[in-house]
C-alpha positions as CSV (number, residue, x, y, z in Angstrom):
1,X,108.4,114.6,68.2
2,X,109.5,117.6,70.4
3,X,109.2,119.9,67.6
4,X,105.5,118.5,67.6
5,X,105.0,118.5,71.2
6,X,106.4,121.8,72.2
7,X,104.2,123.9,69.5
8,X,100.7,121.6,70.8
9,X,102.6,123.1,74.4
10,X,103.8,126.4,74.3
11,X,100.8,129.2,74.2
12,X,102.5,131.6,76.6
13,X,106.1,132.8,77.0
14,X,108.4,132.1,74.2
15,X,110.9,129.0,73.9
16,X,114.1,129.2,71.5
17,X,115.6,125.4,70.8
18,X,119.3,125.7,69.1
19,X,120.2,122.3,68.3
20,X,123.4,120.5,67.9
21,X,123.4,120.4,63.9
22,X,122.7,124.3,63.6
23,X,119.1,124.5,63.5
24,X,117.0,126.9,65.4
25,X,113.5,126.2,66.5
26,X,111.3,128.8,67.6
27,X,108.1,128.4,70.1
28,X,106.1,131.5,70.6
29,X,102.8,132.0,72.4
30,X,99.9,134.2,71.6
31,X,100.0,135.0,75.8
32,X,102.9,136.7,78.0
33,X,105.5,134.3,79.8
34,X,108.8,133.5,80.6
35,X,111.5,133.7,76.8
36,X,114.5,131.0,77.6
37,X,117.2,129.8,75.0
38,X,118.0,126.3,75.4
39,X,121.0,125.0,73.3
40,X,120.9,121.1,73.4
41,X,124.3,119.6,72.9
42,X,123.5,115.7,72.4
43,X,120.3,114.9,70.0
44,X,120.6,111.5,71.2
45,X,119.4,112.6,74.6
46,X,116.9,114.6,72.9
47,X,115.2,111.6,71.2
48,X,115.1,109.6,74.7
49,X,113.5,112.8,76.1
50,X,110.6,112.2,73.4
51,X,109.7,109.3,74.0
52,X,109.8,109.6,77.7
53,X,109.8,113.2,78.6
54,X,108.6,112.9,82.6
55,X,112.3,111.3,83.3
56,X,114.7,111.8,80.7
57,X,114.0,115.7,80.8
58,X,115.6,115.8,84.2
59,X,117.9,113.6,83.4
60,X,119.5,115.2,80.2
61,X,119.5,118.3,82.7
62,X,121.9,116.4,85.4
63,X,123.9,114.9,82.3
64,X,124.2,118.7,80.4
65,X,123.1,117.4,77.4
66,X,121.7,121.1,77.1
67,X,122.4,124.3,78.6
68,X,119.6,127.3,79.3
69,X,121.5,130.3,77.4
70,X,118.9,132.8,78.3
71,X,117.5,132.4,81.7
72,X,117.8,129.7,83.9
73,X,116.7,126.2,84.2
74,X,114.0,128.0,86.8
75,X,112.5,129.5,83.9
76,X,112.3,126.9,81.6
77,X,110.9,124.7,84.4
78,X,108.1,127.9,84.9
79,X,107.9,128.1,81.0
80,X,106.8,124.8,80.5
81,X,104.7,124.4,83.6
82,X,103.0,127.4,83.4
83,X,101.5,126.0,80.0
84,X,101.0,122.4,81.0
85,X,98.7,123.8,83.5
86,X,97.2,126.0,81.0
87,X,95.6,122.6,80.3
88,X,97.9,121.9,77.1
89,X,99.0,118.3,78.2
90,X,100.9,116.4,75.0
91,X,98.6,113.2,74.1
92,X,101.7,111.6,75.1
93,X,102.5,112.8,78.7
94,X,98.5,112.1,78.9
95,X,99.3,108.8,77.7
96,X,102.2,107.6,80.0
97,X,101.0,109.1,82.9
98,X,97.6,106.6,82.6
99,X,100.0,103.4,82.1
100,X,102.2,104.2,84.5
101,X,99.0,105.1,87.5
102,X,98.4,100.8,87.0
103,X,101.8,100.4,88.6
104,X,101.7,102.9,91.6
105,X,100.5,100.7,94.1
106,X,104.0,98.6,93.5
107,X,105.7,101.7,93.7
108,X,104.2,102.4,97.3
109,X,104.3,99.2,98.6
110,X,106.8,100.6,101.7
111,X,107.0,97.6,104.1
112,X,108.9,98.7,107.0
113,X,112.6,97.5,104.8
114,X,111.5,99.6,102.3
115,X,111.0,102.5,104.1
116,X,113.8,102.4,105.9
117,X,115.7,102.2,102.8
118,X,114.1,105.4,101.1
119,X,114.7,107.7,103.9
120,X,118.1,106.8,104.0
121,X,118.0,107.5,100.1
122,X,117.2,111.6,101.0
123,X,117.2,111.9,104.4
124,X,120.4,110.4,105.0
125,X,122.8,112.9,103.2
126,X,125.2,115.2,104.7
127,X,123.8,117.0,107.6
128,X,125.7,120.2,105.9
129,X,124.1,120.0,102.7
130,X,120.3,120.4,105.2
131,X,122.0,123.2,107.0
132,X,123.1,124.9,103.9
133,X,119.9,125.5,102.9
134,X,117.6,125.3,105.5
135,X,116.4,127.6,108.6
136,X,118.5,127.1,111.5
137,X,116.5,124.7,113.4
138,X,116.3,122.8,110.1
139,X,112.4,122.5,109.3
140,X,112.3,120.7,106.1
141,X,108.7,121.0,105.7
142,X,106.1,123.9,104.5
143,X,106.6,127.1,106.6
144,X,103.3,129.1,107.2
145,X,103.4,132.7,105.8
146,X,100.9,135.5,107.2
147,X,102.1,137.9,104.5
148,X,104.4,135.8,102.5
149,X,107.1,138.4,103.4
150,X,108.5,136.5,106.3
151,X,111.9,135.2,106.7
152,X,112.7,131.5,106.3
153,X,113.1,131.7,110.2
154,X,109.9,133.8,111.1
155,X,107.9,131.7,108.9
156,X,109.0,128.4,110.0
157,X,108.3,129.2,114.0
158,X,105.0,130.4,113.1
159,X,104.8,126.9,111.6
160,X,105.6,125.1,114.8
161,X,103.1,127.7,116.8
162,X,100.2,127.2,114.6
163,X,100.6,123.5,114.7
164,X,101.1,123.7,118.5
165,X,98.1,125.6,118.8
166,X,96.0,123.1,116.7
167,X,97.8,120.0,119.1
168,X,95.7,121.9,122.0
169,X,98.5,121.6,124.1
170,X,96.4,123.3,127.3
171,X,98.7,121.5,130.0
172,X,102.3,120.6,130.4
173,X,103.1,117.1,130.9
174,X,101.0,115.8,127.6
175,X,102.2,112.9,126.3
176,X,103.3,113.6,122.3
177,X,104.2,111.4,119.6
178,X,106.1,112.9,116.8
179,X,105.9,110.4,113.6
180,X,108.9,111.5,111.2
181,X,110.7,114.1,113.9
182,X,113.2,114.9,111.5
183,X,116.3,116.9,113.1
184,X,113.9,117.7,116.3
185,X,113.5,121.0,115.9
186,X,109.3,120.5,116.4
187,X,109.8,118.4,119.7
188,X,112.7,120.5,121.1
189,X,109.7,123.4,120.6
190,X,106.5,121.5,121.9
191,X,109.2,120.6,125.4
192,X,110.6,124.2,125.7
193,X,107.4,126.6,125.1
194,X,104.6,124.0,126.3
195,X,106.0,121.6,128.4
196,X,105.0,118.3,126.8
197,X,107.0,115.6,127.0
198,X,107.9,114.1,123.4
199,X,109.1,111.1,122.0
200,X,110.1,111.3,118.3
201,X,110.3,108.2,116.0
202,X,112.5,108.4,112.6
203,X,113.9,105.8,110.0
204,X,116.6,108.4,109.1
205,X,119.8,107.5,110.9
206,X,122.0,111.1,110.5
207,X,118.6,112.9,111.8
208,X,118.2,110.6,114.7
209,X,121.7,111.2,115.3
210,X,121.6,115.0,115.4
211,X,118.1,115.2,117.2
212,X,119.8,113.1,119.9
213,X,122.7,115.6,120.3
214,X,120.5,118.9,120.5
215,X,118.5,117.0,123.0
216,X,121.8,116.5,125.3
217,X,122.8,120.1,124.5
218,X,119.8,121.5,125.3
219,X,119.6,119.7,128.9
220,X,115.7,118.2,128.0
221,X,116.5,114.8,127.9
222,X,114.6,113.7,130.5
223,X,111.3,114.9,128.1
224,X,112.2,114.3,124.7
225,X,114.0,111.5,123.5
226,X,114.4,109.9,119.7
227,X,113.9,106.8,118.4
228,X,115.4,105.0,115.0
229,X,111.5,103.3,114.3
230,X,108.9,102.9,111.9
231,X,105.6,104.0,113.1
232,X,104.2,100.9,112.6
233,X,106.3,99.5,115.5
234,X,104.9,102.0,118.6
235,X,103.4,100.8,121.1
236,X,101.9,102.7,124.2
237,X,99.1,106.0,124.5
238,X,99.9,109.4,124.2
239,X,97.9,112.3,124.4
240,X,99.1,114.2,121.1
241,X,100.0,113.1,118.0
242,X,101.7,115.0,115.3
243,X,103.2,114.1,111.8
244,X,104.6,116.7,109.5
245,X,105.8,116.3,106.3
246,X,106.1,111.9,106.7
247,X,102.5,111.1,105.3
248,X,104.4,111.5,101.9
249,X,106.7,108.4,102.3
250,X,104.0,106.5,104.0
251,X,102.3,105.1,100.6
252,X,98.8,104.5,99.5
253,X,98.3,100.8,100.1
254,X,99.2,101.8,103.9
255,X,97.1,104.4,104.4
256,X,94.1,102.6,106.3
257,X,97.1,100.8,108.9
258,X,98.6,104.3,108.9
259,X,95.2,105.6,111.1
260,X,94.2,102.8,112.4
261,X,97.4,103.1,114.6
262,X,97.3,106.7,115.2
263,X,93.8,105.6,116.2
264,X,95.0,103.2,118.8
265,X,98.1,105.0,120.2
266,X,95.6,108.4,120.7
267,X,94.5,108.5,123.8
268,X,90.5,108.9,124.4
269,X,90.6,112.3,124.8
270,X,93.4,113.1,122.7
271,X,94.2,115.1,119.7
272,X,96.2,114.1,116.7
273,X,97.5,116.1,113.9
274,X,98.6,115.1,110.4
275,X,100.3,117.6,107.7
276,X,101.5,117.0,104.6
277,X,101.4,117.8,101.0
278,X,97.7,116.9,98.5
279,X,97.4,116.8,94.7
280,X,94.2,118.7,93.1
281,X,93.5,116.8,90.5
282,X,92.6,113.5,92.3
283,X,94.6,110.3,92.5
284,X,97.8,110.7,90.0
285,X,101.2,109.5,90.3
286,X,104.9,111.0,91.3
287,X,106.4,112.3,88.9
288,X,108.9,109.6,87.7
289,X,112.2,111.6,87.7
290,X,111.3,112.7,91.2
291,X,110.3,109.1,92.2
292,X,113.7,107.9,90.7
293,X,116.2,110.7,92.0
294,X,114.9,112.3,95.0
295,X,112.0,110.9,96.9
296,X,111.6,107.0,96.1
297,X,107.9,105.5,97.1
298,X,106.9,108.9,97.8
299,X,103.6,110.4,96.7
300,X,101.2,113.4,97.5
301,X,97.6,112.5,97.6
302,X,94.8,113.5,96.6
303,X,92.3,114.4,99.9
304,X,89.9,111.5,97.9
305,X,92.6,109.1,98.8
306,X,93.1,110.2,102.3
307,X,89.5,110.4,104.0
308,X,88.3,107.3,103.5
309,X,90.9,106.0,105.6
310,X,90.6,108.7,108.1
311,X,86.7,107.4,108.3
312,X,87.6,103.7,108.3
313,X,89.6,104.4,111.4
314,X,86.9,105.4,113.5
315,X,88.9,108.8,114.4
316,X,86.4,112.3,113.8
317,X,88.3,114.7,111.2
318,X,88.0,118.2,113.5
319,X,89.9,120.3,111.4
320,X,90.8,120.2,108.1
321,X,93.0,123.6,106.7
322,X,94.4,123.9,102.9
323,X,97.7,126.0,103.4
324,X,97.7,127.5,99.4
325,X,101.3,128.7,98.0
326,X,102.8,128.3,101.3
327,X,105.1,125.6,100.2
328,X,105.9,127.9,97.1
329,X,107.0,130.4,99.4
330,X,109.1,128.1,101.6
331,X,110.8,126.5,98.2
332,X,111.9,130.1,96.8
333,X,113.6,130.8,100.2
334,X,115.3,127.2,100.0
335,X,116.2,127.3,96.0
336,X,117.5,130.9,96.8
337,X,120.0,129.4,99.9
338,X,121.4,126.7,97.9
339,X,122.2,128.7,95.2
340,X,123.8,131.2,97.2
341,X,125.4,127.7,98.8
342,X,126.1,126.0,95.4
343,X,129.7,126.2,95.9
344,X,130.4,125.0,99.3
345,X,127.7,121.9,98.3
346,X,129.1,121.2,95.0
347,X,132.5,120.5,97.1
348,X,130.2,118.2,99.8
349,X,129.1,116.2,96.4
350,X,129.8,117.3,92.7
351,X,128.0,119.3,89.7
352,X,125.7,116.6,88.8
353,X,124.5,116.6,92.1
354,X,123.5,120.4,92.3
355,X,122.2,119.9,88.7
356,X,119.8,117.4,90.8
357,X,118.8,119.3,93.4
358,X,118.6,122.8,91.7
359,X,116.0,120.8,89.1
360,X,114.0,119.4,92.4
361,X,113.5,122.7,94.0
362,X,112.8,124.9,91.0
363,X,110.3,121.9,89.7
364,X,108.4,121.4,93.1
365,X,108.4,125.5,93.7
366,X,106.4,125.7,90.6
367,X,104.0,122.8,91.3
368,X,103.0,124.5,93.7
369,X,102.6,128.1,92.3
370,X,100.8,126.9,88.7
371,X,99.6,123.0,89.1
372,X,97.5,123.6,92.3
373,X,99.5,121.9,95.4
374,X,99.0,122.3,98.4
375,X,99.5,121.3,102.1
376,X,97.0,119.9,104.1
377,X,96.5,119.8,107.9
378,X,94.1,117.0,109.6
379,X,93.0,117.4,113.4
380,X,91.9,114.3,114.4
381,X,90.1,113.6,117.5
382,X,87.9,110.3,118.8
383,X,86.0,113.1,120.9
384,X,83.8,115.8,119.5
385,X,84.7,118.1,122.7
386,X,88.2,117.3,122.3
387,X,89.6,120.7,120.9
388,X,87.7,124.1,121.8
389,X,84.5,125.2,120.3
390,X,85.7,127.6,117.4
391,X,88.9,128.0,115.8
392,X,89.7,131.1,117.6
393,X,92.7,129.9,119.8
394,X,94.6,129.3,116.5
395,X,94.6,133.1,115.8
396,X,95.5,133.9,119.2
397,X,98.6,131.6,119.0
398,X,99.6,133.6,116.4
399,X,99.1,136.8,118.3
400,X,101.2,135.5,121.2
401,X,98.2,134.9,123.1
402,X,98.2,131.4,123.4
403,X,100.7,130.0,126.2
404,X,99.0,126.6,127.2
405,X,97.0,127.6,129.8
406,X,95.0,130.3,127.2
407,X,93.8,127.2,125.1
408,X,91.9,124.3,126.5
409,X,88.9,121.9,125.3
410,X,85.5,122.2,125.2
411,X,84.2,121.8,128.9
412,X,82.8,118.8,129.4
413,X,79.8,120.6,131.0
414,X,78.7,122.1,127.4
């Protein structure tokens, strides 16, 4: 059944299989690609992987039931994705990913016990494995490249401005609400270089505990401060909004309660701003490894899924941006870090582990470079004169134009 499946698969690149009993297989496509020798070393792992491929792949990965020879298991991963975007799906994969879309609403059901429990799953590992890896302020979202040439560092501050300069922050003293604040960098950043005054909510216990010490380090506690709650628990008004990279865990059945309170915590003249990942395609499913080992009730939507809620809510959509590649970008630098890390984070956990992760970030890098991902950014707004007229005062945040006094609404006069 692989035999079968890779030669329907493979029509770039070339694939060598040396199997356990001797036997070489060879898979060789009429177009350039990536050429990796695989030697499996347990054919009983094999015939799991055939019958379920989207899980037991990764699996038999983490379990070394084969070994990449020639290259690395980055290459198989961009072997194999680069042709199953070239639209050569197996029947099979086709097959199992239509059963499996009837269950997803289960899968995101993410009452608030749920939640909790999922972020812990990722988001509560060692605080050294995150800074291993990550920039130092430790952004573990999509960075935003003007060139692509960036550091990790450059390109995640340019991030936090162009987000800044979409939150319209025009006057210190605004009132924002960050949903998922993760290890505070974003909030310590909105206090320092605009002056707001942030309150950051977070169902992940070791973040909440490190965004509450860099607050006290940093002196700014009396205008940023961290809470351990779900967002469906807030109460109050606030002028800003801003979510980035949380819309992910929040699940499709929750998508219309997810706006209709950003809808009623945004104050009448406020601005709100949502980012997080999208799916091309239209409605699909998580990938069932990734569901299983690193992001449980997670999913990336499609922008069909998302809008309808956003007009059910009664909020306007003012912006709407498609960042392309930049998450591939941002998953090269972080792949590259933790292998040059693999070491020092194979003694924080164990092989299997970095097996894990090194599968994760080499298999979501290359969802985004050849299946299409991407990252989406909402403005929302209940007032059309909420944000300024054109899109201008994003560029000139970018050119270090755009302290808060540059950028301001649309006069109420026009």
């Amino acid at each position: 059944m692989i035999e079968r499946m890779l030669r329907d698969l493979v029509s770039a690149g070339r694939l060598e299989l040396l199997w356990p009993d001797g036997r070489r297989s060879d898979f060789v496509g009429r177009d350039p690609g990536p050429s990796v020798r695989v030697r499996v070393r347990d054919a009983a792992t094999m015939r799991r992987i055939a019958l379920n491929p989207s899980l037991r792949f990764g699996e038999a990965w983490m379990d070394r039931a084969f070994e990449v020879e020639e290259g690395s298991i980055y290459d198989l991963l961009d072997l194999l994705m680069l042709n199953l975007a070239r639209g050569a799906r197996p029947p099979l994969l086709a097959w199992l990913d239509r059963v499996r879309i009837w269950f997803r609403r289960l899968q995101q059901h993410n009452p608030v016990w749920r939640a909790k429990r999922n972020v812990a799953h990722h988001y509560d590992l060692s605080g050294r494995l995150y800074a291993l890896f990550l920039d130092r302020d430790r952004q573990y979202s999509c960075a935003y490249f003007r060139s692509g040439d960036e550091t990790l560092e450059q390109a995640q501050a340019a991030k936090k401005r162009h987000i800044a300069a979409k939150l319209v922050l025009h006057r210190p003293g605004l009132r924002v609400l960050d949903i998922g604040s993760g290890w505070g960098g974003l909030a310590l950043t909105l206090a320092t270089d605009y002056g707001a005054d942030v309150t950051g909510i977070t169902l992940s216990e070791e973040q909440h505990r490190e965004a509450t010490a860099r607050v006290a380090a940093a002196g700014l506690g009396d205008r940023v401060r961290f809470f351990l709650q779900d967002y469906r628990e807030v109460s109050g008004t606030f002028d800003r909004i801003v979510s980035v990279g949380m819309f992910e865990h929040v699940g499709v059945p929750h998508y219309d309660s997810f706006f209709r309170q950003v809808a009623r915590l945004l104050a009448p003249d406020g601005v709100a701003l949502i980012h997080a990942i999208g799916r091309p395609e239209g409605p699909g499913i998580t990938n069932p490894w990734l569901r299983k080992y690193i992001f449980p009730g997670g999913y990336s939507p499609a922008l069909s899924e998302v809008l309808p809620s956003i007009e059910r809510s009664g909020l306007l959509l003012t912006d709407l941006e498609i960042l392309r590649l930049h998450y591939a970008f941002t998953l090269r630098h972080w792949r590259e870090r933790f292998l040059r890390n693999r070491d020092a984070i194979a003694a924080l956990y164990d092989e299997r582990f970095c097996r894990m992760w090194e599968f994760y970030l080499a298999a979501c890098e290359l969802a985004f470079r050849h299946q299409a991902h991407f990252v989406w950014q909402a403005q929302l707004a209940h007032r059309q004169d909420a944000v300024p007229l054109t899109r201008d005062y994003i560029t000139h945040a970018h050119e270090g134009a755009a302290a808060w006094q540059d950028v301001s609404p649309i006069s109420t006069g026009v």
